[in-house]
N, C-alpha and C positions, 0 to 999 in steps of 0.2 A: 504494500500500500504506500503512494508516495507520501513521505513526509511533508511536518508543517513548514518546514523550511526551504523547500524543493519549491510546494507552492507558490510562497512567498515571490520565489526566486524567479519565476515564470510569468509573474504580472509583468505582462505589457506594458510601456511608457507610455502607449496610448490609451490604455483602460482609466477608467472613471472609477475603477474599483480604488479604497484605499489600504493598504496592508493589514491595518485592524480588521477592516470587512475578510477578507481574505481570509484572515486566521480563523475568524469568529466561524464563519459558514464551515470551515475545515474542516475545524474539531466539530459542529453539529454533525456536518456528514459523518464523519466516522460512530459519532453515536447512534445516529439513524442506522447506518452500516450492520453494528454491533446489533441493535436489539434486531433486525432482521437474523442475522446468525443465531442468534439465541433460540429463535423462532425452530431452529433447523433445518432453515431456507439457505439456498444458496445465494448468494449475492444476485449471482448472472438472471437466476428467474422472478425477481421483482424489479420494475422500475419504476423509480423515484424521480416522479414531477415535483420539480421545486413551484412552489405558489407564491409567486411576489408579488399579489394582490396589496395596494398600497404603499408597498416600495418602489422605490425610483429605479430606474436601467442602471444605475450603480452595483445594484445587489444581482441584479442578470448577469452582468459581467463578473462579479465576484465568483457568483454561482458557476458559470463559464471557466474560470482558471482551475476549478477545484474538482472541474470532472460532469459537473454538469450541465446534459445537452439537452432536456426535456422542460421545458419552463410553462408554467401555466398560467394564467390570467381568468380574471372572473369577469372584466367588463371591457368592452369592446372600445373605449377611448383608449383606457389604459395598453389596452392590447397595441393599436396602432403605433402611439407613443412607443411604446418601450421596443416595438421591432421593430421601428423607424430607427433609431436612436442605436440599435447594435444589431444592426443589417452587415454588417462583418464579420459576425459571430457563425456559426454554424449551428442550427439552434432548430428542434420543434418546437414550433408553438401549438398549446390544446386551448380550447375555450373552455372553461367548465362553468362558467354560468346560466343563467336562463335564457332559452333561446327567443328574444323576440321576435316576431315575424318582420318587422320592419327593418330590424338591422341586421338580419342575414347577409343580405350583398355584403356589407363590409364587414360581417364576420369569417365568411368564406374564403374572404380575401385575405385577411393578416393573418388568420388560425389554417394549422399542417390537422390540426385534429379539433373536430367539432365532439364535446364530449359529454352534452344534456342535451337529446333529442327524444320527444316525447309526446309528438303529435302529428300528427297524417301531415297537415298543412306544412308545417317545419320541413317534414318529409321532399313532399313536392317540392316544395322552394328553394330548399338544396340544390335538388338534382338539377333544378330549369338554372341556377347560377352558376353552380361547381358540380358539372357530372363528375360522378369516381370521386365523390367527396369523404375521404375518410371518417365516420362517426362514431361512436359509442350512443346507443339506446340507454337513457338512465331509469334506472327501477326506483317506483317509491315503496318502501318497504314500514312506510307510519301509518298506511292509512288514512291520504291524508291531511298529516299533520301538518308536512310540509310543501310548498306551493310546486316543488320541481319532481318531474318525475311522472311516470305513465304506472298505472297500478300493475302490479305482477301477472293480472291475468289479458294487460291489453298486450306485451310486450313480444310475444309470439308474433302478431299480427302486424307490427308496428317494423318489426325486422325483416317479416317477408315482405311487407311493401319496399321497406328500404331496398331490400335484394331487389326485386322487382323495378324498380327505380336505378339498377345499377348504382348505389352508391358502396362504398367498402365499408362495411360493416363488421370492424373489428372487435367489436365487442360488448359488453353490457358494463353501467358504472352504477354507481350506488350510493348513499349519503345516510350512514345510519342514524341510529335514534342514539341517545351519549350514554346510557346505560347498557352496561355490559351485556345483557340478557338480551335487550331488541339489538343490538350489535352483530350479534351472534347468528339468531334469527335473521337479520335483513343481509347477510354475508351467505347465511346457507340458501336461501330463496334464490340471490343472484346468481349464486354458484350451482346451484341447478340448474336454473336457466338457460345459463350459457352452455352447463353440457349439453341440456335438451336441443337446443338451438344451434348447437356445432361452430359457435363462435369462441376463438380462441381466447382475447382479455376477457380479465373482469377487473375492474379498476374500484378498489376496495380498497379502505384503510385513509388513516387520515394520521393526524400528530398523537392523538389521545388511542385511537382503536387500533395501531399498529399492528402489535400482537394477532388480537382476535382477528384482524384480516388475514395475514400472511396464515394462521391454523389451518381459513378454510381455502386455500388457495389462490387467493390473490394475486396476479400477476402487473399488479402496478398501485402502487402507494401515492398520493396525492398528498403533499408536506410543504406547511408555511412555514409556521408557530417554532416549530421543533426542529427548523433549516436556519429562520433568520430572525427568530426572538418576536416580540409582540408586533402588533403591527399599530403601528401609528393612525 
């Protein structure tokens, strides 16, 4: 694993990162790292979207020298901004917000992976902007509770249209409930799914339900809090 001083040593003169940042996101990665191993996972089979939701393109770059290439965004200004800003970098961008119908076009446009889709129309509007549009179908697994997300029993239906639509339908995502127990539950639900449905990710897990996602096989962790400290 490269060290904190190899890092260091690999900032760019032109990065906006500042060595502090650098160190700070370092050592989080390697923790994040560690409680995946603990899990009994291998590194290689989770990937770990940094979420710099609120943070400035400073921290993308940080995130960038320390090894990560997966950066996620919740809202589509920020999204623009910040891969305007390190269009140098080599970098996926996921959207994981809510998808609203009207700013699709320019979601399609700055995001490599569209990762809350959760309604026929969404569907459509994809495919008529960005055929072959990479997405993730999100499950709500509250009941519900929460406003994002198609119920478990529309999600079948929602992914053969996607297929049908020719979009790439990599896989199912999820937002659980913050207690361990619906955790669990909304991790086993997706993780059926996606075997029923033959789609490979399931993008599970966040900074607090780490653990309990990589259990039930997770194949990508979504990390802010636990990458680059509170968020402003």
């Amino acid at each position: 694993m490269t060290s904190l001083t190899s890092v260091a040593m690999t900032t760019s003169p032109a990065s906006s990162a500042s060595d502090e940042q650098v160190q700070r996101v370092a050592a989080n990665l390697a923790d994040v790292r560690a409680r995946i191993v603990r899990c009994g996972r291998a590194l290689e089979s989770v990937r770990i979207v940094g979420v710099t939701k609120t943070f400035g393109a400073d921290i993308v770059r940080a995130a960038s020298v320390v090894g990560l290439r997966d950066i996620g965004e919740n809202y589509v200004d920020e999204l623009e901004e910040k891969r305007s800003a390190t269009e140098d970098l080599d970098l996926t961008w996921y959207f994981l917000g809510a998808v609203q119908s009207n700013k699709i076009s320019r979601i399609t446009k700055a995001a490599n992976v569209l990762c809350a889709v959760s309604r026929a129309k969404e569907i459509d509007k994809i495919a008529r902007v960005r055929p072959a549009m990479a997405i993730y179908v999100q499950v709500d697994c509250t009941n519900g509770a929460t406003r994002n997300g198609a119920p478990a029993s529309d999600v079948a239906g929602l992914v053969e249209l996607a297929r049908a639509r020719e979009l790439n339908v990599r896989g199912l995502m999820t937002v659980a409930p913050p207690d361990v127990s619906g955790a669990r539950e909304a991790f086993h639900i997706t993780s059926d799914l996606a075997d029923e449905l033959g789609v490979v990710e399931r993008s599970m897990g966040m900074s607090d339900d780490l653990e309990v996602a990589c259990e039930f096989g997770t194949t990508e962790v979504r990390i802010g809090r636990a990458l680059f400290g509170p968020r402003t």
